[in-house]
LUMSE-856346 format. One record per residue (C-alpha): residue number from 1; residue in one letter; x, y, z. Coordinates in nm, 3 decimals. Layout:
<NUM, 'a', <X, Y, Z>>
...
***
This chain:
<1, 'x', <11.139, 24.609, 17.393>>
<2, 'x', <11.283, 24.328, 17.163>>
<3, 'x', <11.105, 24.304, 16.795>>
<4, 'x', <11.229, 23.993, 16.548>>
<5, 'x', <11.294, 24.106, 16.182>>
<6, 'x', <11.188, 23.767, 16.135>>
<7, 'x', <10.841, 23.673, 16.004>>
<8, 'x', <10.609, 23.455, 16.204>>
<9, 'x', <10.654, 23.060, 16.076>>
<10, 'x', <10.340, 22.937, 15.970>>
<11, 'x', <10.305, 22.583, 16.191>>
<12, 'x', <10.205, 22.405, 15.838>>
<13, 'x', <10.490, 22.576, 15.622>>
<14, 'x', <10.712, 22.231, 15.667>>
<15, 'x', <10.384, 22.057, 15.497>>
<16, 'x', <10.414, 22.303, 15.188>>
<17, 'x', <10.192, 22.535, 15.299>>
<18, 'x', <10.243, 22.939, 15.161>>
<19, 'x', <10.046, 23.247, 15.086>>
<20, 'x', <9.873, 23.125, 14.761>>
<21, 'x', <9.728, 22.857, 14.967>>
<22, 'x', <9.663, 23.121, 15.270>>
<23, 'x', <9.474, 23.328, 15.018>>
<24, 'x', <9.250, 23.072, 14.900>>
<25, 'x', <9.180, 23.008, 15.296>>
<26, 'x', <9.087, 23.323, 15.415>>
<27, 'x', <8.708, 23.286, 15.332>>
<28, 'x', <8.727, 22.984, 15.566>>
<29, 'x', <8.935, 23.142, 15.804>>
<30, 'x', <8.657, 23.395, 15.867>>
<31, 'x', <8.411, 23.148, 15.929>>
<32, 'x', <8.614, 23.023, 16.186>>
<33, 'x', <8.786, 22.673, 16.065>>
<34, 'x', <9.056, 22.504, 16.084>>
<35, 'x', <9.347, 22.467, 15.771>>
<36, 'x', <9.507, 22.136, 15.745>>
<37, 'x', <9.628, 21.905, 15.495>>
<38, 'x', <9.524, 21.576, 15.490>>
<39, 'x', <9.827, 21.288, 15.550>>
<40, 'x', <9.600, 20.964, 15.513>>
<41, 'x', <9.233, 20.881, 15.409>>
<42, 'x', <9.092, 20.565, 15.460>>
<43, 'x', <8.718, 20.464, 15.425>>
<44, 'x', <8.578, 20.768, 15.510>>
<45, 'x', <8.765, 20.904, 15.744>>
<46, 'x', <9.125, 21.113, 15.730>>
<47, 'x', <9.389, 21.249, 15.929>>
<48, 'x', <9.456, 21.602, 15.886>>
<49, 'x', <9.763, 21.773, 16.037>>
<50, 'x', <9.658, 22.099, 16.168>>
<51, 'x', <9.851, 22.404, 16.352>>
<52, 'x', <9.663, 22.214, 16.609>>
<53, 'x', <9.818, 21.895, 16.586>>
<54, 'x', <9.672, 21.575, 16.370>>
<55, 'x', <9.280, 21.543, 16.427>>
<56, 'x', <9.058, 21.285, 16.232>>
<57, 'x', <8.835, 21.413, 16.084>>
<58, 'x', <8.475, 21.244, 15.889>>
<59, 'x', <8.474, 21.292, 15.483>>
<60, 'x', <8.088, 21.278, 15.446>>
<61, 'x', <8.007, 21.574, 15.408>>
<62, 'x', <8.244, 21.638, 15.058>>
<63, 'x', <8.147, 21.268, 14.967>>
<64, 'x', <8.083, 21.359, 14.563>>
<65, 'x', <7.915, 21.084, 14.324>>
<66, 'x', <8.203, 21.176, 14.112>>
<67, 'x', <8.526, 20.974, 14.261>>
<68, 'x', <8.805, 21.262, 14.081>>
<69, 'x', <8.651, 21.512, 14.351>>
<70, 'x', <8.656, 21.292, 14.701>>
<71, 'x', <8.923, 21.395, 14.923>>
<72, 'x', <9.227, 21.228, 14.901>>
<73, 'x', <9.596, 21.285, 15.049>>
<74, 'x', <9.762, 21.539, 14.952>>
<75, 'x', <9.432, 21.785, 14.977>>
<76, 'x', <9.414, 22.103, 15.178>>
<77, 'x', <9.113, 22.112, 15.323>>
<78, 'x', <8.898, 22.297, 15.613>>
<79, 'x', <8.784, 22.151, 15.912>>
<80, 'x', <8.571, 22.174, 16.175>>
<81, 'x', <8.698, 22.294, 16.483>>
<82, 'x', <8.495, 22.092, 16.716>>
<83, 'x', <8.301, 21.833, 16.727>>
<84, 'x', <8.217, 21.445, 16.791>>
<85, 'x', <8.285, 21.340, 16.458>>
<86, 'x', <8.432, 21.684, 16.336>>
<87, 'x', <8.407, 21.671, 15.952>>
<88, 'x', <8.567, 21.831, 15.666>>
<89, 'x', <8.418, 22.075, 15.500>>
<90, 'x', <8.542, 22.123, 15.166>>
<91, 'x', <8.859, 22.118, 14.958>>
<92, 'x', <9.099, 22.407, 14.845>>
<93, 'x', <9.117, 22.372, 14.455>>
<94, 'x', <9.387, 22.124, 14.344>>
<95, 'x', <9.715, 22.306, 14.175>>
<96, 'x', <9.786, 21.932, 14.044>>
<97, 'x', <9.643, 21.591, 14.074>>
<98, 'x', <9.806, 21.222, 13.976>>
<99, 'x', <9.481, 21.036, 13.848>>
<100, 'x', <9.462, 20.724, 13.660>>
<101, 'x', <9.176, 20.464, 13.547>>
<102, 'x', <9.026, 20.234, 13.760>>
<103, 'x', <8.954, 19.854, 13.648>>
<104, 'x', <8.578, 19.933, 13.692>>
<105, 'x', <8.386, 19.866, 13.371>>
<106, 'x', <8.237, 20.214, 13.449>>
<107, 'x', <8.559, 20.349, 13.336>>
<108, 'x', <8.605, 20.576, 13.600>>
<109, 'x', <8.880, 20.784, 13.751>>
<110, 'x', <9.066, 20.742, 14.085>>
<111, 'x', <9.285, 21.035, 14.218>>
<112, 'x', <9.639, 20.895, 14.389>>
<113, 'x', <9.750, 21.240, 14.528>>
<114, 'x', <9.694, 21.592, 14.528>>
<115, 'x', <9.882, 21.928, 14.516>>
<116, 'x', <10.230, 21.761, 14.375>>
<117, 'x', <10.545, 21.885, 14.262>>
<118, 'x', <10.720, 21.601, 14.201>>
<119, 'x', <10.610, 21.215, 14.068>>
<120, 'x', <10.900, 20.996, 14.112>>
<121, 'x', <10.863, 20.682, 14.005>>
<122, 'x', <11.041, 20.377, 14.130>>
<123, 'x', <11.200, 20.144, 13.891>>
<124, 'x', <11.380, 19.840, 14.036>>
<125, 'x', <11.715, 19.674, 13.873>>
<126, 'x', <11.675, 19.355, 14.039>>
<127, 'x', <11.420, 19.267, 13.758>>
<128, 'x', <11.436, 19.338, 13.357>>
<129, 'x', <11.374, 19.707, 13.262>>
<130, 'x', <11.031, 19.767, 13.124>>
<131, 'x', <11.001, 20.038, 12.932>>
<132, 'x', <10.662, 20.017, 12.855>>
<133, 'x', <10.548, 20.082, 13.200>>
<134, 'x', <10.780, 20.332, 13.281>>
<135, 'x', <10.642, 20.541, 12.968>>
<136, 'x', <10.287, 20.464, 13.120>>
<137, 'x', <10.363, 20.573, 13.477>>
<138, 'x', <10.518, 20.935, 13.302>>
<139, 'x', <10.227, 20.991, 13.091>>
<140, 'x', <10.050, 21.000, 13.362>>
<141, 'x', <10.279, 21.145, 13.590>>
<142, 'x', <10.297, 21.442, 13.281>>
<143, 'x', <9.934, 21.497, 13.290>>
<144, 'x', <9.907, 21.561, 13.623>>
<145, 'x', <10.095, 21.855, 13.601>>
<146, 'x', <10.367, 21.717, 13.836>>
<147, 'x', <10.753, 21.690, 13.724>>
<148, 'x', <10.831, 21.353, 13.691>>
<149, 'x', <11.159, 21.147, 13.861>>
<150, 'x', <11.232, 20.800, 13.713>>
<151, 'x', <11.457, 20.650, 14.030>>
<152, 'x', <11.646, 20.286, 13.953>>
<153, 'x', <11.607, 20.139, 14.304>>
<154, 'x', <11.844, 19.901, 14.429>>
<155, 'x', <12.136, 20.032, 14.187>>
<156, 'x', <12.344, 19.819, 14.421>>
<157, 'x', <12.255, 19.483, 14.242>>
<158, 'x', <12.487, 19.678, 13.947>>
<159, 'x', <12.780, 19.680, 14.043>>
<160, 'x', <12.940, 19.724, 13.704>>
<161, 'x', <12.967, 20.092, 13.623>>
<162, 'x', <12.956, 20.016, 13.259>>
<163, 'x', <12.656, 19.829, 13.303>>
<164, 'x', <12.471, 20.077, 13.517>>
<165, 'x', <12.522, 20.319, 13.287>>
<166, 'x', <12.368, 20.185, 13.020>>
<167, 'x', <12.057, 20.081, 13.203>>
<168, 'x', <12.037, 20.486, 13.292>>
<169, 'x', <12.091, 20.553, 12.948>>
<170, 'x', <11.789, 20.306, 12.857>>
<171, 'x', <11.566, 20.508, 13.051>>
<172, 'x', <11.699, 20.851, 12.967>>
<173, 'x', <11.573, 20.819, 12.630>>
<174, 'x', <11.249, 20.668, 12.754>>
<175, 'x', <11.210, 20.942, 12.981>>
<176, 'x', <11.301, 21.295, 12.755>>
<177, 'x', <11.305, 21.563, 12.981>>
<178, 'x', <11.330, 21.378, 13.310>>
<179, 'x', <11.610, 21.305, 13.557>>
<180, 'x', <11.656, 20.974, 13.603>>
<181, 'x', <11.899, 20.869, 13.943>>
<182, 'x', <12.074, 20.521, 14.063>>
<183, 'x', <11.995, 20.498, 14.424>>
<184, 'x', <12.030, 20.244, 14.657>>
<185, 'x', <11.847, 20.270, 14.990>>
<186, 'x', <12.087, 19.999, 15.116>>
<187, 'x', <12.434, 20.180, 15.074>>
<188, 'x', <12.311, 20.562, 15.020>>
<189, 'x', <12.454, 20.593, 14.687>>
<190, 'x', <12.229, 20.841, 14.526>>
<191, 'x', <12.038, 20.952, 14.820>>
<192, 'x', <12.177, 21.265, 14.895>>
<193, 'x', <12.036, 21.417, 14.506>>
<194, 'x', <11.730, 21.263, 14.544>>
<195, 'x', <11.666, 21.410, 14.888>>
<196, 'x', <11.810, 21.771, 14.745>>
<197, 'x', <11.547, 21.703, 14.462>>
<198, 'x', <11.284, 21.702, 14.633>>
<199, 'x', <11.335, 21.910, 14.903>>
<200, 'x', <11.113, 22.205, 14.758>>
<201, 'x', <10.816, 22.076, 14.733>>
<202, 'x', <10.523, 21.764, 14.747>>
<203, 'x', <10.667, 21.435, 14.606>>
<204, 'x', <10.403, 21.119, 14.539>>
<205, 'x', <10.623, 20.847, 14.540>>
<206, 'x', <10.493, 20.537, 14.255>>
<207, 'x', <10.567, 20.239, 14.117>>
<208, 'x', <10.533, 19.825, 14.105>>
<209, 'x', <10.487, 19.643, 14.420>>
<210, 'x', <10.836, 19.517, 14.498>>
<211, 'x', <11.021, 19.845, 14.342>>
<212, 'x', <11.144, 19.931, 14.669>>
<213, 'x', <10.902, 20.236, 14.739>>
<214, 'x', <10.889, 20.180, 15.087>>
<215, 'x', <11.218, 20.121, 15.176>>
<216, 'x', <11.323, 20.387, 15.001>>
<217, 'x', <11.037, 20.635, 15.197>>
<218, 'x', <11.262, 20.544, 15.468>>
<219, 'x', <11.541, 20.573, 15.368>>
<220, 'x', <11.477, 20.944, 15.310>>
<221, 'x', <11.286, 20.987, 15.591>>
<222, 'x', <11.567, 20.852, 15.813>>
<223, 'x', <11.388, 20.603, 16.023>>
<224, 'x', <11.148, 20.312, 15.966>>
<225, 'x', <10.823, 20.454, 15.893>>
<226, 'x', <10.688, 20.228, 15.669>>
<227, 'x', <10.661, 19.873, 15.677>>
<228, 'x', <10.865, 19.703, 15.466>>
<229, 'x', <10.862, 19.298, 15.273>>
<230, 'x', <11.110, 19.147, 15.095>>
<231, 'x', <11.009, 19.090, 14.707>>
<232, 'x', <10.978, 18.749, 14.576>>
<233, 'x', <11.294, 18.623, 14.466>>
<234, 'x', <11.188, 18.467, 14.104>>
<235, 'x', <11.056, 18.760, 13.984>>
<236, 'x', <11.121, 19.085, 14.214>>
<237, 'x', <10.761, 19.128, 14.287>>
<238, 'x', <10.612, 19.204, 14.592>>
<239, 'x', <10.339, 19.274, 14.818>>
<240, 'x', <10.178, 19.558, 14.903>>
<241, 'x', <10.363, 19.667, 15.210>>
<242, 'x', <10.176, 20.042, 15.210>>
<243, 'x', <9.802, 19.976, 15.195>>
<244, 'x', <9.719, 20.343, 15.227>>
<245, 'x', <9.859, 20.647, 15.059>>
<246, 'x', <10.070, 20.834, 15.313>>
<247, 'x', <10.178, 21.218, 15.335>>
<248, 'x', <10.486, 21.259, 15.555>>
<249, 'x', <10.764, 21.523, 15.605>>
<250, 'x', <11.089, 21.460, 15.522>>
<251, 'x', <11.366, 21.592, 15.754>>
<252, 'x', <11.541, 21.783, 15.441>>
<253, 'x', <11.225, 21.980, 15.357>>
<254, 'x', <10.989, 21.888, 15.166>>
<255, 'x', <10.669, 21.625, 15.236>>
<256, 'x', <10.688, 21.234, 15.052>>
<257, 'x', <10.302, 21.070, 14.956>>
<258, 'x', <10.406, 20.701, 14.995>>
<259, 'x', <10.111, 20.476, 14.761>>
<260, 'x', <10.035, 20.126, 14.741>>
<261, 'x', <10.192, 19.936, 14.487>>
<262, 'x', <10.003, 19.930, 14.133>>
<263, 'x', <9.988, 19.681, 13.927>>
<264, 'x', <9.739, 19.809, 13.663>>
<265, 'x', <9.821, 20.152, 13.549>>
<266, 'x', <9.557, 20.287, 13.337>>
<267, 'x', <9.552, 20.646, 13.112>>
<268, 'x', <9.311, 20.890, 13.246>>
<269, 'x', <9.272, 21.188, 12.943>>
<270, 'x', <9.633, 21.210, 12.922>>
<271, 'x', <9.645, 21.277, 12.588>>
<272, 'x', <9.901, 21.581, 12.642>>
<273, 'x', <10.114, 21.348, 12.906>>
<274, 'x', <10.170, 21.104, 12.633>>
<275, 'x', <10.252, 21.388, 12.378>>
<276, 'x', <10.533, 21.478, 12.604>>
<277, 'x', <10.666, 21.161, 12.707>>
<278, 'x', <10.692, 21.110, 12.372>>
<279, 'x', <10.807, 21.446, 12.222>>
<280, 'x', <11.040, 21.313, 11.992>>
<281, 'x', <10.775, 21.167, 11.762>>
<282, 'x', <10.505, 21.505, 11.832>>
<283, 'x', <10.793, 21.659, 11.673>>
<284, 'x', <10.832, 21.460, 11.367>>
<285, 'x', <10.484, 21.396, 11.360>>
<286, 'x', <10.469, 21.844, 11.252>>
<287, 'x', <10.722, 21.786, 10.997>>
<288, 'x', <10.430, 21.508, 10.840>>
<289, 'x', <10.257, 21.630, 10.508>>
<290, 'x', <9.938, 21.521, 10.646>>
<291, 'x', <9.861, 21.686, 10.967>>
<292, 'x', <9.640, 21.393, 11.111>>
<293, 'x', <9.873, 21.155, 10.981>>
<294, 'x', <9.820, 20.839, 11.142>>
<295, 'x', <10.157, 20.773, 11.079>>
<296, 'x', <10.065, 20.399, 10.889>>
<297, 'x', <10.143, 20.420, 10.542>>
<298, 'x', <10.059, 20.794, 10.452>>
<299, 'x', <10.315, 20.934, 10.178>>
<300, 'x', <10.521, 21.211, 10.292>>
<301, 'x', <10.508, 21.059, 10.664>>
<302, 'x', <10.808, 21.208, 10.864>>
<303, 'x', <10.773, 20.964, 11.139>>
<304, 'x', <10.762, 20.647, 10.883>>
<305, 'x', <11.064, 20.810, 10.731>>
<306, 'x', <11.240, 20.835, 11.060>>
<307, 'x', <11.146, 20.488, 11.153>>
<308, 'x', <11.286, 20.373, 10.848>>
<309, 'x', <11.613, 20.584, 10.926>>
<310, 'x', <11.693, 20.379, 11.226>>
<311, 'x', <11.668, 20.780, 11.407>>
<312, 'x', <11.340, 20.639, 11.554>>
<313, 'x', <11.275, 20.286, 11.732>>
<314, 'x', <10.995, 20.087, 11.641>>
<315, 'x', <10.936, 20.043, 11.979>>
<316, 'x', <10.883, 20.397, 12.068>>
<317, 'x', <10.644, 20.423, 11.812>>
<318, 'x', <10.467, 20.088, 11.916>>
<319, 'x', <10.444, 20.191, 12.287>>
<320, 'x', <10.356, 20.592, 12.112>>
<321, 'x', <10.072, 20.419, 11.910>>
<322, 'x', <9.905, 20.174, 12.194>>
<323, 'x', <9.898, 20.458, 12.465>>
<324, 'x', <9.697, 20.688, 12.214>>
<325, 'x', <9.471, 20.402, 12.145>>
<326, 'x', <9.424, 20.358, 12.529>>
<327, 'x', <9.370, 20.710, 12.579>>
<328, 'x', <9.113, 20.735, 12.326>>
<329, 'x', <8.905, 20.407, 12.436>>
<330, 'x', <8.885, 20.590, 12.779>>
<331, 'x', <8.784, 20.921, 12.698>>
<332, 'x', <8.581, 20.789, 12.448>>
<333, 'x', <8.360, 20.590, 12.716>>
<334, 'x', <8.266, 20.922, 12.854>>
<335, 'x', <8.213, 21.067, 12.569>>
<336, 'x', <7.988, 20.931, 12.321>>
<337, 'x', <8.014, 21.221, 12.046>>
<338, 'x', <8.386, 21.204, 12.023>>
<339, 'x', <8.326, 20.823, 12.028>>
<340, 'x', <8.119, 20.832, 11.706>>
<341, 'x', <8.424, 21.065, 11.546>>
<342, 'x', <8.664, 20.818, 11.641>>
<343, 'x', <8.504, 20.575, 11.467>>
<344, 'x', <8.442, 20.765, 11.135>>
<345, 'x', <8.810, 20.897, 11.155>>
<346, 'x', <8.938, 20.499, 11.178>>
<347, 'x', <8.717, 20.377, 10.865>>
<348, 'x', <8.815, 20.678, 10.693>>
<349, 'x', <9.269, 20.633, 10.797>>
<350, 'x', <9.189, 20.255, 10.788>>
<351, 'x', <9.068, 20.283, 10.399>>
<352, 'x', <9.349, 20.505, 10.267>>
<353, 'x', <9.615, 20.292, 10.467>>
<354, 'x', <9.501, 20.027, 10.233>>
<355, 'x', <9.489, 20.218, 9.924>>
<356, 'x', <9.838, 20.365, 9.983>>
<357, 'x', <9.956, 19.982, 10.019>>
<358, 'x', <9.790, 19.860, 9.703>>
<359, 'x', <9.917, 20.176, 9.553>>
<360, 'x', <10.254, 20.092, 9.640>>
<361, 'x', <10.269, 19.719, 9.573>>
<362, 'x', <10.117, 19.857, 9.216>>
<363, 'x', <9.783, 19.764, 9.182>>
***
């Protein structure tokens, strides 16, 4: 008799599946249903790939009013193991989830992609930088407890080394505490550390229409998967190739959640996201005399004083200031005490920003 000192591989392991998530099935094991993780959703239905195979599977019956607790890709979930439509029957509790705002004047949240490790976000060099959005996409990239990768597709278009590297540097100090990598899908430069990046783990892959997500998705994958359009030459914008959000494995390890292009990026509570995206000012911001210094005109302001230093950008602390103000309007929406205390607390800054300026001008 021949034993293996080899444990058993789980059929689901390539899709990130392991022993905390095994746990958290067992009560649904004992009833007798399937595991799976879903690798598409699309108007009420979903794919789910199984140790069975991929079955499609009916969302109805985990069909919330609230939209942040639907299923979406990324999800494990249990499923029926029979039945004409089989359904799923609930969720495993998210370890992360990339959410953002919808345009809806109901203010509500829609969840991209669940149970991820890794946000990279797609930022092409065939148009101007924008920093702006790039510090948007990491907030929210931040909050949802993913580690975020800023990627410069189509590094190609750069061929000056010099020039390149400042364009990285750009973003490096947009981006504190992120890895940002030159690829190009077309040549392979890059590719290699990106793939070895994200090998460990769930990647959601994010960014413009025209950034090159899909052709990069294939480009790790190794074969055409996704369908791909050339962006528009005046301004690098394109359509949106990838309608749905997609969950696939990628032949390195790891699994890649291709998305839709998005062209409105809205905050979703990500009040500590945009703390850390923008760490540099949280940091002065302590060093403040005031500690809810609005950082306007207060005396003894460490931020103002850095500002006026030239050690801070005015930008950064433009792009700091709007995001909080975004953040606020949408949590405020939902909540109408904290909504009330926002206003008080803006009457209240607003009148000693103007005292401290008539102050100062000596009136």
């Amino acid at each position: 008799m021949t034993s293996s000192v080899f444990p058993a591989v789980h059929p689901l392991q390539s899709y990130g599946w392991d022993d905390a998530w095994a746990d958290a099935f067992a009560p649904y094991d004992a009833e007798g249903l399937l595991a799976g993780r879903v690798v598409r959703v699309d108007r009420g239905q979903c794919d789910v790939v199984t140790a069975d195979g991929v079955l499609r599977a009916d969302t109805a019956f985990v069909t919330p009013h609230d939209p942040l607790r639907v299923v979406c890709t990324g999800d494990w979930v249990a499923v029926e193991p029979a039945g004409n439509p089989r359904y799923v029957r609930t969720y495993l509790p998210r370890r992360t989830a990339f959410v953002r705002s919808t345009s809806s004047k109901r203010s509500e949240g829609q969840i991209l992609a669940a149970n991820v490790d890794y946000a990279v976000i797609a930022v092409s060099l065939a148009v101007e930088l924008e920093l702006g959005r790039v510090e948007r996409f990491l907030a929210l990239a931040w909050e949802s407890g993913a580690q975020p990768v800023v990627v410069l597709t189509k590094a190609d278009l750069v061929p000056d080394p010099v020039t390149l590297g400042h364009l990285v540097q750009d973003v490096e100090t947009t981006a504190p505490g992120v890895a940002v990598l030159p690829v190009s899908a077309g040549t392979g430069e890059g590719l290699d550390v990106l793939a070895a990046v994200l090998s460990g783990g769930t990647t959601v892959l994010l960014g413009q229409s025209g950034a090159g997500k899909s052709t990069l998705a294939n480009a790790l994958i190794g074969e055409d998967v996704m369908h791909v359009q050339a962006a528009r030459v005046a301004d690098g914008k394109g359509r949106h190739t990838t309608t749905t959000r997609n969950l696939l494995a990628l032949p390195g390890g790891g699994v890649l959640i291709d998305t839709p292009g998005l062209r409105g990026v809205g905050l979703w509570d990500a009040e500590s996201g945009v703390g850390q995206v923008f760490a540099e000012i949280e940091e002065l911001a302590a060093d403040c005399r005031f500690h809810d210094c609005a950082h306007i005109a207060e005396p003894g302001c460490a931020v103002l004083t850095a500002l006026e230093s030239g050690a801070l950008s005015e930008r950064r602390l433009d792009s700091y200031r709007k995001l909080l103000r975004e953040n606020q309007r949408i949590v405020a929406k939902t909540d109408a005490r904290l909504r009330a205390e926002i206003r008080r607390d803006w009457k209240r800054k607003g009148a000693e920003g103007k005292a401290a300026m008539e102050a100062k001008r000596g009136r």
